[in-house]
C-alpha positions as a Python dict, from the first residue, in 0.01 Angstrom:
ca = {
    (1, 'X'): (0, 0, 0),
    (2, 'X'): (-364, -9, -66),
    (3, 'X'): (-370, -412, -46),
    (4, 'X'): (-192, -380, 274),
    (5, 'X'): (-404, -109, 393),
    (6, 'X'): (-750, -326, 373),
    (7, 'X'): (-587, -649, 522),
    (8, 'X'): (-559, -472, 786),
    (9, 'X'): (-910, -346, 774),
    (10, 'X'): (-997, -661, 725),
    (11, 'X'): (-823, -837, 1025),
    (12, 'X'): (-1011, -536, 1255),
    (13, 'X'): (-1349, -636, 1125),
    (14, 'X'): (-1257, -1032, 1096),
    (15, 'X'): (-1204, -952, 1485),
    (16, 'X'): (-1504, -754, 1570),
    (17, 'X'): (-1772, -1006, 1401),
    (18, 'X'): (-1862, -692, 1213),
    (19, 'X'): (-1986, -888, 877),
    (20, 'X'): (-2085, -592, 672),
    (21, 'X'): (-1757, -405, 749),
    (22, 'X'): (-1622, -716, 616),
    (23, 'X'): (-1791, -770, 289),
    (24, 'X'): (-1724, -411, 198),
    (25, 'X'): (-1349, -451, 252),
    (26, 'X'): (-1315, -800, 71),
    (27, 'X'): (-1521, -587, -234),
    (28, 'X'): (-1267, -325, -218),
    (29, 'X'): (-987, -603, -180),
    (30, 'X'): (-1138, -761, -489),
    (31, 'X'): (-1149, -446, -673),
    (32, 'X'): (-839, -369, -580),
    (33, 'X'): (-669, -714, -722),
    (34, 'X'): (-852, -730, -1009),
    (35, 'X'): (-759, -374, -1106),
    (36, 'X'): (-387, -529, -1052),
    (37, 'X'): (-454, -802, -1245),
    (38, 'X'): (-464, -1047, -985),
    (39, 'X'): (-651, -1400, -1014),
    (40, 'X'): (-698, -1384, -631),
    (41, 'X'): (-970, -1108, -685),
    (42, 'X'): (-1229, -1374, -721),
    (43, 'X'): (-1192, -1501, -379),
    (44, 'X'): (-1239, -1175, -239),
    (45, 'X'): (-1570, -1112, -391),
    (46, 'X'): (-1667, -1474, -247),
    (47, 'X'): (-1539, -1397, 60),
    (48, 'X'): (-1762, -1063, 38),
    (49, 'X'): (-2104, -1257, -40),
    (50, 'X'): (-2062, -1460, 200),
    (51, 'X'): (-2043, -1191, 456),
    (52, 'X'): (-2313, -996, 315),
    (53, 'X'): (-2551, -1287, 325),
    (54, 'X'): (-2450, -1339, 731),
    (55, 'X'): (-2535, -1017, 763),
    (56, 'X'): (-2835, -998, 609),
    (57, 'X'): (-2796, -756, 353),
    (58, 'X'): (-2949, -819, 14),
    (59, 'X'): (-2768, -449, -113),
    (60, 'X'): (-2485, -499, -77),
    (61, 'X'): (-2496, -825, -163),
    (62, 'X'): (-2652, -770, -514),
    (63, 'X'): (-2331, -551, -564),
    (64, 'X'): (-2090, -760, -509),
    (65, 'X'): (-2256, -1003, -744),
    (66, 'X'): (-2256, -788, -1002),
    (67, 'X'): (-1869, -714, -968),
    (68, 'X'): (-1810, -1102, -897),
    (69, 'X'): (-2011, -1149, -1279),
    (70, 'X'): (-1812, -903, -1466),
    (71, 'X'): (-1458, -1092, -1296),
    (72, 'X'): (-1621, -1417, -1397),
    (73, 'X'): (-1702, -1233, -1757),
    (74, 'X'): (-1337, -1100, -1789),
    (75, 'X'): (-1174, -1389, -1722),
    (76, 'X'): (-1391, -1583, -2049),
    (77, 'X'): (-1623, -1831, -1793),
    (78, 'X'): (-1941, -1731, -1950),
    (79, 'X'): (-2176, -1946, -1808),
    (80, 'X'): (-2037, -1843, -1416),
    (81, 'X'): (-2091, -1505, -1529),
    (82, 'X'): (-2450, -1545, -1624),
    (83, 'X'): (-2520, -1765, -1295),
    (84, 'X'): (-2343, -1459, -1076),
    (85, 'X'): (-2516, -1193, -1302),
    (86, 'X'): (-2880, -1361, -1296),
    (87, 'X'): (-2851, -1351, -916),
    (88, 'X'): (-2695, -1017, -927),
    (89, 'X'): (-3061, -910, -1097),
    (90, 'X'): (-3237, -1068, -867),
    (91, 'X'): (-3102, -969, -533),
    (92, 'X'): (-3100, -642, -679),
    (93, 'X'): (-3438, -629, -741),
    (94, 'X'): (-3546, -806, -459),
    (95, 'X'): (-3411, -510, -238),
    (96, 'X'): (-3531, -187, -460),
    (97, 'X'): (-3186, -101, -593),
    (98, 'X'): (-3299, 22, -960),
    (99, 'X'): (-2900, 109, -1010),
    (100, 'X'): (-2780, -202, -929),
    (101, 'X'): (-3062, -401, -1147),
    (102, 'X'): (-2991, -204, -1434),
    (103, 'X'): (-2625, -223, -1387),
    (104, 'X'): (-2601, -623, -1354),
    (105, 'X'): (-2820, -618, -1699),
    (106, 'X'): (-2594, -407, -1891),
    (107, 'X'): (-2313, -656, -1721),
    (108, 'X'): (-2534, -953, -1833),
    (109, 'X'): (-2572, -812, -2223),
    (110, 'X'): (-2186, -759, -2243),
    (111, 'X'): (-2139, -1171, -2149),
    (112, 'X'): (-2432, -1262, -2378),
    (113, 'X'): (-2265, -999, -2656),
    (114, 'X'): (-1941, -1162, -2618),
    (115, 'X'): (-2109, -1523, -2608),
    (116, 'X'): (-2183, -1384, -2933),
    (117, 'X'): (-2572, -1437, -2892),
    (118, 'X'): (-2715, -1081, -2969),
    (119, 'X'): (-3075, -1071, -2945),
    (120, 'X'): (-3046, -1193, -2549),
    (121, 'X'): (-2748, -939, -2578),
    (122, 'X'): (-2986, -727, -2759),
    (123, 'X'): (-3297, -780, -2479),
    (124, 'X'): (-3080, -728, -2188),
    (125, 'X'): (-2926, -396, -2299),
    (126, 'X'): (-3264, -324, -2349),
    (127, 'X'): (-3389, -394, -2009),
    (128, 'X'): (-3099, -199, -1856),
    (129, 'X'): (-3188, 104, -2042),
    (130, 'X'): (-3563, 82, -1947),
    (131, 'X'): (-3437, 88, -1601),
    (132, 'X'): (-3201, 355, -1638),
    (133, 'X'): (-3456, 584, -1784),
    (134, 'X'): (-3696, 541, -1515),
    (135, 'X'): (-3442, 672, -1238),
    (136, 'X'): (-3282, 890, -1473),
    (137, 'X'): (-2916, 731, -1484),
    (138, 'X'): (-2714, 906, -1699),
    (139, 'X'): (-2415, 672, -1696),
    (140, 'X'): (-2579, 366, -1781),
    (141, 'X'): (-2818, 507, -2049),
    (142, 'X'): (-2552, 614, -2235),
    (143, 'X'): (-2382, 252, -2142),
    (144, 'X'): (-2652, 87, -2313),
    (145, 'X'): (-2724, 272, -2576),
    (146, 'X'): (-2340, 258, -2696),
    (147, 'X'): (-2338, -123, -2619),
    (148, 'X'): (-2691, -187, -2799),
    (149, 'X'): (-2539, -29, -3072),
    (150, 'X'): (-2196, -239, -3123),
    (151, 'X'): (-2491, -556, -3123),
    (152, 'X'): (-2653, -403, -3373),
    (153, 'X'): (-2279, -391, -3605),
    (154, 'X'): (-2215, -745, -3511),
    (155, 'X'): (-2549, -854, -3718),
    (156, 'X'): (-2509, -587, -3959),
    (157, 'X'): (-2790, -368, -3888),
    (158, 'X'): (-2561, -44, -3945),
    (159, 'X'): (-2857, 237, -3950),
    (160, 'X'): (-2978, 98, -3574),
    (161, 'X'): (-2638, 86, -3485),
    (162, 'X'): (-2573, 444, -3595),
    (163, 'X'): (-2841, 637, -3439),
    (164, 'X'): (-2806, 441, -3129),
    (165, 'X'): (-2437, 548, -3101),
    (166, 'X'): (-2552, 904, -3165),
    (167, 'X'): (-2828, 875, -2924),
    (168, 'X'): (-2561, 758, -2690),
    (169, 'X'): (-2272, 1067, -2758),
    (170, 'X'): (-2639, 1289, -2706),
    (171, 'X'): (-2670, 1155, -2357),
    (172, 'X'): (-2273, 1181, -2294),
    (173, 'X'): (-2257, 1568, -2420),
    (174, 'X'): (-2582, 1581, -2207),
    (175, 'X'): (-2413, 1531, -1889),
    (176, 'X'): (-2081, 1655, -1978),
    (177, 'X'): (-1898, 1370, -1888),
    (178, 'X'): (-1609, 1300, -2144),
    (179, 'X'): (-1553, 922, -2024),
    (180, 'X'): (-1919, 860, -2167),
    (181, 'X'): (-1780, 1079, -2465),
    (182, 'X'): (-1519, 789, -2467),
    (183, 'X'): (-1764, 535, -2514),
    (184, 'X'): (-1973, 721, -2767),
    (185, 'X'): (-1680, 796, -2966),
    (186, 'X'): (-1537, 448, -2904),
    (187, 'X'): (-1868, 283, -3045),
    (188, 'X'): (-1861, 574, -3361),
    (189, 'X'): (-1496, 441, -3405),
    (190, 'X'): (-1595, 82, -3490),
    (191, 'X'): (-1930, 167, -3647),
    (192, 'X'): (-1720, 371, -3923),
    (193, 'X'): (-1468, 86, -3962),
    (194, 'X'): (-1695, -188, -3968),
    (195, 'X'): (-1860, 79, -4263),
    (196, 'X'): (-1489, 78, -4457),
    (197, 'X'): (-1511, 456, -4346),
    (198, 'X'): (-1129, 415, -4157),
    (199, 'X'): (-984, 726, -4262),
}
């Protein structure tokens, strides 16, 4: 119902020339398919940059990048992601959205994690969280601090790791939000296995 719902959204705004309206509905399009599972989310998120560039909007167009990277990222073509995610960075900062930046950072350190080369991982995260702290963004403090953390296991540096993870369940119990709890707890779960600590 939801798919069907934004086609026809989208058919109203293909009509109207209305190129933001649009982009935002081939995002939520995306979003939608990709939460389905569907390999036609990719398109959508094309679709939406393309729209966001005609209409001249540099927000909402760093957005969608960042979404279009983390597709490219789930879907194992690394070096797409980093293209999408590099632009995401700089069309977000281009247009003052602080979120946005810091957001397609933490999405660039999980690729570059993944990739398996940590200390980009590592400086990434790390720019993320600087940008985070500066506007105060709960959410993607903890993020990063949970994320620098599993980098940290993955070249052994367990004590790092450790009292990043427990900076990052701070921050969660902070803002009372239990899916950041999740995270926290989920990083704690692998830092005590990694440590032989399974019971």
């Amino acid at each position: 119902k939801c798919v069907e719902e934004l086609n026809l959204a989208l058919e109203i705004y293909t009509a109207l020339t209305d190129y933001a309206h649009i982009a935002l509905t081939c995002q939520d399009l995306g979003l939608a398919h990709r939460t389905a599972g569907h390999s036609v989310a990719q398109k959508y998120y094309e679709r939406a940059v393309e729209n966001w560039r005609r209409a001249n909007n540099a927000r909402g167009l760093a957005n969608t990048l960042n979404g279009m990277g983390v597709g490219y990222h789930r879907e194992g073509n690394y070096e797409k992601a980093i293209e999408t995610l590099e632009n995401a960075v700089r069309q977000a900062r281009q247009s003052g959205q602080l979120r946005v930046e810091a957001l397609a950072h933490a999405s660039l350190g999980d690729v570059y994690r993944d990739k398996g080369e940590y200390l980009r991982a590592q400086e990434v995260y790390e720019a993320a969280f600087d940008i985070a702290g500066r506007i105060n963004e709960g959410f993607i403090i903890t993020y990063t601090l949970s994320a620098l953390g599993e980098t940290l296991l993955r070249v052994g540096d367990y004590a790092t790791a450790d009292e990043l993870i427990h900076q990052a369940l701070d921050q969660a119990q902070l803002h009372h939000s239990d899916y950041e709890l999740g995270l926290g707890n989920t990083s704690l779960g692998i830092l005590n296995y990694q440590k032989g600590n399974v019971d």
